[in-house]
Each structure stands twice: as structure tokens, then as C-alpha cells.
C-alpha positions as CSV (number, residue, x, y, z in Angstrom):
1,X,79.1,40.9,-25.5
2,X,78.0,43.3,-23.1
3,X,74.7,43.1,-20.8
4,X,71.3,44.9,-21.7
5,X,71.6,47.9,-18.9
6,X,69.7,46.7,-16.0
7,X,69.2,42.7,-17.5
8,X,70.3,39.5,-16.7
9,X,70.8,37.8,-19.8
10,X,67.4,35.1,-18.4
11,X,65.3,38.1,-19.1
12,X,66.5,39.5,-22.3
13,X,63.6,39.3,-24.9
14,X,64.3,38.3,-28.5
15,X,66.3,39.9,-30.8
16,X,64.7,42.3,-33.2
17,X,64.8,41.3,-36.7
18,X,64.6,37.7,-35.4
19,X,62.9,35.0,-37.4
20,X,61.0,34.5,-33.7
21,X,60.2,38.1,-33.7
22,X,58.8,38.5,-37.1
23,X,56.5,35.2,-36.6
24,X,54.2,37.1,-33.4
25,X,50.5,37.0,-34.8
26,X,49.1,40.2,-35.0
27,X,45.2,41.2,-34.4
28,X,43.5,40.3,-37.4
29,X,42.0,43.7,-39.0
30,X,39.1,44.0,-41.0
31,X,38.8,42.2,-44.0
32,X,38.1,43.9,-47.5
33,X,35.0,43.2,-49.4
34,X,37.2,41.5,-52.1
35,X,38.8,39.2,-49.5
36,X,35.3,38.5,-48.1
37,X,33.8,37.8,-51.5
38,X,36.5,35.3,-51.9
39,X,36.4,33.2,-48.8
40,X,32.4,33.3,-49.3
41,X,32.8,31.4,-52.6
42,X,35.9,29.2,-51.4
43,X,33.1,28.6,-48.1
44,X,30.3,26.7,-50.3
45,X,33.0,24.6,-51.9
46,X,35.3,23.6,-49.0
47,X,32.9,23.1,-46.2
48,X,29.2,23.6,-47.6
49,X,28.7,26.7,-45.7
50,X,26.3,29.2,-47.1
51,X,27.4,32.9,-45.2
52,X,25.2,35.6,-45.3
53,X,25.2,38.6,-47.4
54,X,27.1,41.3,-45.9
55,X,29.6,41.4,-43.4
56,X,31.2,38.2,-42.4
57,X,33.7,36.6,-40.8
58,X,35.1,33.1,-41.9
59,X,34.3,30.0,-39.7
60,X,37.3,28.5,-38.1
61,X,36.9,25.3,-40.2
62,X,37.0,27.2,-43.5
63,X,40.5,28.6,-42.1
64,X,41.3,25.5,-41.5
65,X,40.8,23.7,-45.1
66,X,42.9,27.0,-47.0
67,X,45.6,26.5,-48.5
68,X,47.7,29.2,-50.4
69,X,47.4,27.2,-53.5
70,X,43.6,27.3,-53.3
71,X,43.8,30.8,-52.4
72,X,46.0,31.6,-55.6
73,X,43.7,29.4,-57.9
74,X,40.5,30.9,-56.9
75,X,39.0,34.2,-59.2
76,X,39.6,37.6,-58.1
77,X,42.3,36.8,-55.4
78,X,45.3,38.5,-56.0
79,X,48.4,38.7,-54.3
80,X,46.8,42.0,-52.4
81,X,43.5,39.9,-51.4
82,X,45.1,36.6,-50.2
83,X,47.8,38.8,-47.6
């Protein structure tokens, strides 16, 4: 297979569409009042965290103790609120 123009085959990146590729984390954006209402409840039960009202952004150990089963268990998150 032919070289990239101007690329040793070392410095080649990788592949587009590949699994590597698709995995790089993205900013996180803002989160949607649903979403936030949801990881507000799941906050008192996992870790005994009361947040505030209002904007909020989950605590690192509340990220930590999800899991998507929980997620898909818990009222008013929907395949929409837990992406």
C-alpha cells in the first residue's frame, strides 16, 4: 500500500472509522435539565450527596458509582437522557 504524501508510515495517525478513532473523549457539553434531575436523585441514593437546586454538575464519585443499568432503571431516563 502506498505512503500518506509527505509521511513515514511512524507518523501516520489512526485510521478513520477506527474502533481507536471513534473511542477519543469529547468535551462534555452541557447537561439537560432532565439529565440533571436524574443524576440529582441517583446522587442522594448512591453517595448521600444532597446538590443544590439549580445548575449542577455531578461529583466525580457519583460518576464513578453509575452504571448503565442504574441509569436505565431510574424514572424519567430515557434512552435520550442517559446518552
Amino acid at each position: 500500500m502506498p505512503e500518506s504524501r509527505g509521511r513515514s508510515a511512524g507518523q501516520r495517525g489512526p485510521a478513520i472509522g477506527s474502533v481507536q478513532a471513534k473511542r477519543t473523549p469529547v468535551p462534555m457539553q452541557r447537561l439537560s435539565v432532565r439529565a440533571q434531575n436524574v443524576l440529582k436523585e441517583l446522587a442522594v441514593e448512591l453517595t448521600g450527596e444532597q446538590p443544590p437546586k439549580g445548575t449542577w454538575s455531578p461529583s466525580r464519585e457519583l460518576l464513578l458509582a453509575l452504571t448503565a443499568e442504574r441509569l436505565a432503571t431510574t424514572r424519567n431516563c430515557g434512552p435520550h437522557t442517559m446518552r
